[in-house]
DRENTORKOL-3810 file (N, C-alpha, C; in nm, 4 decimals):
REM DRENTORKOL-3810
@n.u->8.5322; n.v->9.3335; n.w->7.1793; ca.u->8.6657; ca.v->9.3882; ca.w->7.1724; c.u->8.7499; c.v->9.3320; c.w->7.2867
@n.u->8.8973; n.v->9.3175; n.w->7.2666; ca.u->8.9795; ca.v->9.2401; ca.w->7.3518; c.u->9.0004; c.v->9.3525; c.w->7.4363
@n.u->9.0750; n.v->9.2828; n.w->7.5546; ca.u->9.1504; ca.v->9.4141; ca.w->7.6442; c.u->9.2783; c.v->9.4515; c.w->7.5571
@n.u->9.3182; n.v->9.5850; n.w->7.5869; ca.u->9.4076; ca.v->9.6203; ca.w->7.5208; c.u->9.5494; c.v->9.5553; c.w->7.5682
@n.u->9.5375; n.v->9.5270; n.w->7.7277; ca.u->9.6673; ca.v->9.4371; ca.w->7.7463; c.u->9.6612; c.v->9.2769; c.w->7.7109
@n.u->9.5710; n.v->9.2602; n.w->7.6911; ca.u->9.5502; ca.v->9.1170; ca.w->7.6309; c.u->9.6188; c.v->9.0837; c.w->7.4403
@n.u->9.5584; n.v->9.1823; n.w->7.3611; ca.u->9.6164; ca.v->9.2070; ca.w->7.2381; c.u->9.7849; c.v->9.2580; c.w->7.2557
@n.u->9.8333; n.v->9.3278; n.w->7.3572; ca.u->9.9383; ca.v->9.3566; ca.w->7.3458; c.u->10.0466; c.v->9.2406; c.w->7.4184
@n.u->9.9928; n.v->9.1809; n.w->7.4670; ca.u->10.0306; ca.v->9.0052; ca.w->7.5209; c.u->10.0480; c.v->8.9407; c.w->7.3841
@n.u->9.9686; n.v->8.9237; n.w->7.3036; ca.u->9.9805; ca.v->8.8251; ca.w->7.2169; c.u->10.0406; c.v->8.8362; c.w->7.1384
@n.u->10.1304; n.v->8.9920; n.w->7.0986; ca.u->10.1922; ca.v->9.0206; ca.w->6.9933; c.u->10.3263; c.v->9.0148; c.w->7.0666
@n.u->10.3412; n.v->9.0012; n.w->7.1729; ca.u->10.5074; ca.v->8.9403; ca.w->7.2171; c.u->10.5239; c.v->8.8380; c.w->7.1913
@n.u->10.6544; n.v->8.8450; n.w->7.1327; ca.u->10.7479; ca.v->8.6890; ca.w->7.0932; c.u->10.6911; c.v->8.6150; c.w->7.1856
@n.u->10.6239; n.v->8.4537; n.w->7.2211; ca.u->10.5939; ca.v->8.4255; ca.w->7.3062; c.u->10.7431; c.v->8.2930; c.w->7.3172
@n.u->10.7271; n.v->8.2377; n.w->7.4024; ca.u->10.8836; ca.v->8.1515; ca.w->7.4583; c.u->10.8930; c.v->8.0103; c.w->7.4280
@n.u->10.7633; n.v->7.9776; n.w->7.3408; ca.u->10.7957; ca.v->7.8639; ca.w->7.2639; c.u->10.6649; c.v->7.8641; c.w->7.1451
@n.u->10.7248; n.v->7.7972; n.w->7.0431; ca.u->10.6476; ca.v->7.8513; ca.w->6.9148; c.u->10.4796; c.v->7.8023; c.w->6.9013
@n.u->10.4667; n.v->7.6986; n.w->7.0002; ca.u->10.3361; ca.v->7.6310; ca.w->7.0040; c.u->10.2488; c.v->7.7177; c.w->7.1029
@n.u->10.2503; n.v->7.8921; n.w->7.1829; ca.u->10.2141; ca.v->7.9327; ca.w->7.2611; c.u->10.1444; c.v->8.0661; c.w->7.1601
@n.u->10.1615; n.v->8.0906; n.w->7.0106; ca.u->10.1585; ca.v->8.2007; ca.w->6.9263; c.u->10.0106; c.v->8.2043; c.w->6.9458
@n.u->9.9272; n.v->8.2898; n.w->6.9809; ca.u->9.7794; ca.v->8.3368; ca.w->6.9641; c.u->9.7673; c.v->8.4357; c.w->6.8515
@n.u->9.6758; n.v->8.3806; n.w->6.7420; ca.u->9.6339; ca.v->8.4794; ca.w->6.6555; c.u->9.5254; c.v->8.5512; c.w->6.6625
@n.u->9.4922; n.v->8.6479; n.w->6.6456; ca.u->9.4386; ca.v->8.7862; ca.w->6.6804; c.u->9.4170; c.v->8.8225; c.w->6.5549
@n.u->9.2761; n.v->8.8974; n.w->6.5317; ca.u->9.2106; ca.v->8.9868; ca.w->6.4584; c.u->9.2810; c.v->9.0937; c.w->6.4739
@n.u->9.3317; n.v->9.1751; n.w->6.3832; ca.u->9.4109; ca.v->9.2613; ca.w->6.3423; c.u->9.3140; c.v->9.3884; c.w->6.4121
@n.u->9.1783; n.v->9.3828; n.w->6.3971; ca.u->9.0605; ca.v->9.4829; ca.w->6.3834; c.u->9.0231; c.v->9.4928; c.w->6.5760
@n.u->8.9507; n.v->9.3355; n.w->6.5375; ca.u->8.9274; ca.v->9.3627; ca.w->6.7466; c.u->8.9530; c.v->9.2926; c.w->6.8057
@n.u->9.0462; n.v->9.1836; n.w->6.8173; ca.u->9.1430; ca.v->9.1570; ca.w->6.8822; c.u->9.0986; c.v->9.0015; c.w->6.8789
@n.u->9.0207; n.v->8.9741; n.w->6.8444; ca.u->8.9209; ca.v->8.8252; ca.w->6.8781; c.u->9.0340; c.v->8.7279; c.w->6.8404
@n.u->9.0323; n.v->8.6261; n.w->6.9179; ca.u->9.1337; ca.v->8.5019; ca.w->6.8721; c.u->9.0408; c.v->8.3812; c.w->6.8058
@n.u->8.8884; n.v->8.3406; n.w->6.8713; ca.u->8.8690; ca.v->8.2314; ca.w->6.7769; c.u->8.7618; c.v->8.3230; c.w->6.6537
@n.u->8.7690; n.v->8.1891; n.w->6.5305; ca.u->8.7049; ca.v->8.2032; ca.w->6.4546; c.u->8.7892; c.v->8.3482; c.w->6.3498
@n.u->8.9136; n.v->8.2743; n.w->6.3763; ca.u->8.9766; ca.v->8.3510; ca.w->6.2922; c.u->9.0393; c.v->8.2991; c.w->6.1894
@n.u->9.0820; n.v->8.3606; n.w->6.0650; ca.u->9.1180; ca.v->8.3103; ca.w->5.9095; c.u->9.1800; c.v->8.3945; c.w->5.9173
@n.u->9.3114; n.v->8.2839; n.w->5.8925; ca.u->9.4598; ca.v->8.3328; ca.w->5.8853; c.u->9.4549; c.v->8.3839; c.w->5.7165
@n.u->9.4255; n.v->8.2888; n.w->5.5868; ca.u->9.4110; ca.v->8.4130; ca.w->5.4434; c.u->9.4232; c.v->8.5397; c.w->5.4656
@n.u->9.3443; n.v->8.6067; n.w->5.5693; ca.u->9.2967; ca.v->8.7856; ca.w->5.5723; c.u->9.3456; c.v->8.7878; c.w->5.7357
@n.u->9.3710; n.v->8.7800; n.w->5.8275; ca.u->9.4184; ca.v->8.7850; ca.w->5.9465; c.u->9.2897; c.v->8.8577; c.w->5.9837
@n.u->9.1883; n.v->8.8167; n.w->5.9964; ca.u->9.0960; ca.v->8.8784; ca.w->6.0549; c.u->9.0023; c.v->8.7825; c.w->6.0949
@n.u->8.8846; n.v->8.7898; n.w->6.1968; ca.u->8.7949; ca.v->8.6991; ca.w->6.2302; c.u->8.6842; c.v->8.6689; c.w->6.1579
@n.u->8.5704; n.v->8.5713; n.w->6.1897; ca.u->8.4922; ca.v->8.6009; ca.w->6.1114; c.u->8.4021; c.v->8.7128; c.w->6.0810
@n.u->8.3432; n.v->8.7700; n.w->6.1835; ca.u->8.2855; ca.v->8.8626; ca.w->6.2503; c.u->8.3367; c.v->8.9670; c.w->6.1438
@n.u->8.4191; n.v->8.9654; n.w->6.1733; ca.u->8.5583; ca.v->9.1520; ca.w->6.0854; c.u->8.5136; c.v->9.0847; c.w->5.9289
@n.u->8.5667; n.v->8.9365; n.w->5.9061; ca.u->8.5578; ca.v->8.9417; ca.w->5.7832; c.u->8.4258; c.v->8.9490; c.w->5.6991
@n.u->8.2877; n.v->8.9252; n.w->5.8018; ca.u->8.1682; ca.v->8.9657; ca.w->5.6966; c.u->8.1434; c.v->9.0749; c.w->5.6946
@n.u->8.1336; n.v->9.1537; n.w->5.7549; ca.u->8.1593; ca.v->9.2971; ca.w->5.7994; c.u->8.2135; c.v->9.3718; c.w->5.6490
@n.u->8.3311; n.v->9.3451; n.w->5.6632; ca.u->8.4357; ca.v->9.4273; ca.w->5.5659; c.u->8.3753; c.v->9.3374; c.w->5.3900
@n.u->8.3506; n.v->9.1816; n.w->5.3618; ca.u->8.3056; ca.v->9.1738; ca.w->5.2709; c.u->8.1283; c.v->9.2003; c.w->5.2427
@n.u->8.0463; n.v->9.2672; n.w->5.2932; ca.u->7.9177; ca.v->9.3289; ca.w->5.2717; c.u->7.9716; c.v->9.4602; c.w->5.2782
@n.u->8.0251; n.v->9.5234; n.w->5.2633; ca.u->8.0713; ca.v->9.6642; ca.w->5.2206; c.u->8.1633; c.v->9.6602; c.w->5.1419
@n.u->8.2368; n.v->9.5431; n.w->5.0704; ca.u->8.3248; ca.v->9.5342; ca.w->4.9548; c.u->8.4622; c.v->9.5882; c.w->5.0046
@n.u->8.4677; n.v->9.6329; n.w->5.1215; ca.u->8.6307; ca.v->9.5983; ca.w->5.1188; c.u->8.8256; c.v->9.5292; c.w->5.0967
@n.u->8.7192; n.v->9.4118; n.w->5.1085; ca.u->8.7944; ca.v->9.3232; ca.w->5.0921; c.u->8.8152; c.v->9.2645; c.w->4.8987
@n.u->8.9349; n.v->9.3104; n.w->4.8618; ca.u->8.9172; ca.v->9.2214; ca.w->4.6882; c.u->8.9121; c.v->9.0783; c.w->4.6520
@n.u->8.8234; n.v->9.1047; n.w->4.5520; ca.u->8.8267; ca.v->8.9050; ca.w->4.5307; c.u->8.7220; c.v->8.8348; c.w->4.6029
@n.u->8.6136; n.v->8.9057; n.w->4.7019; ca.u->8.5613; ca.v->8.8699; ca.w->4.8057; c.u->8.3846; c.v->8.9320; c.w->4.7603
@n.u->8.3107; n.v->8.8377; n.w->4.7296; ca.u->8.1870; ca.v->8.8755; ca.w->4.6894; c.u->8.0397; c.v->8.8069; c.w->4.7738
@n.u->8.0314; n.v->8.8781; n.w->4.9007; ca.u->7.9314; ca.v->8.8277; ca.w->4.9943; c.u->7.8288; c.v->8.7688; c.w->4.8376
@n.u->7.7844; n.v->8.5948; n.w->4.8372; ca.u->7.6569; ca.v->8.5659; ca.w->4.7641; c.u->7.5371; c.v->8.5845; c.w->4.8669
@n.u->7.3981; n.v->8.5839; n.w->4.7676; ca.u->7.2880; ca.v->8.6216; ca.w->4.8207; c.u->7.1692; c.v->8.5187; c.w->4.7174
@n.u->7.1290; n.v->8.4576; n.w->4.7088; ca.u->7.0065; ca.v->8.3718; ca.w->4.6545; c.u->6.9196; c.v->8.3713; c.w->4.7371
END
């Protein structure tokens, strides 16, 4: 989990457009994140092995 002033850093306008950090909506993580679902990877297997996510079907062979 991020610091909470760290996530609240990244969601300010930052002062030039090449400075934007994206953030997991869930825990704040910046890499290994997928912008599709704004979430990381971590969040996103998580949420698709419990079927949260639609359209999204963890495979298993």
């Amino acid at each position: 989990m991020a610091k909470t002033s760290v996530v609240a850093r990244s969601q300010k306008k930052p002062k030039f457009s090449s400075r934007i950090v994206r953030r997991c909506f869930r825990c704040g993580r910046k890499h290994g994140y997928m912008r599709a679902f704004g979430i990381c990877r971590i969040c996103f297997r998580e949420m698709a092995t419990q079927g949260q996510i639609p359209g999204v079907k963890k495979s298993s062979w």
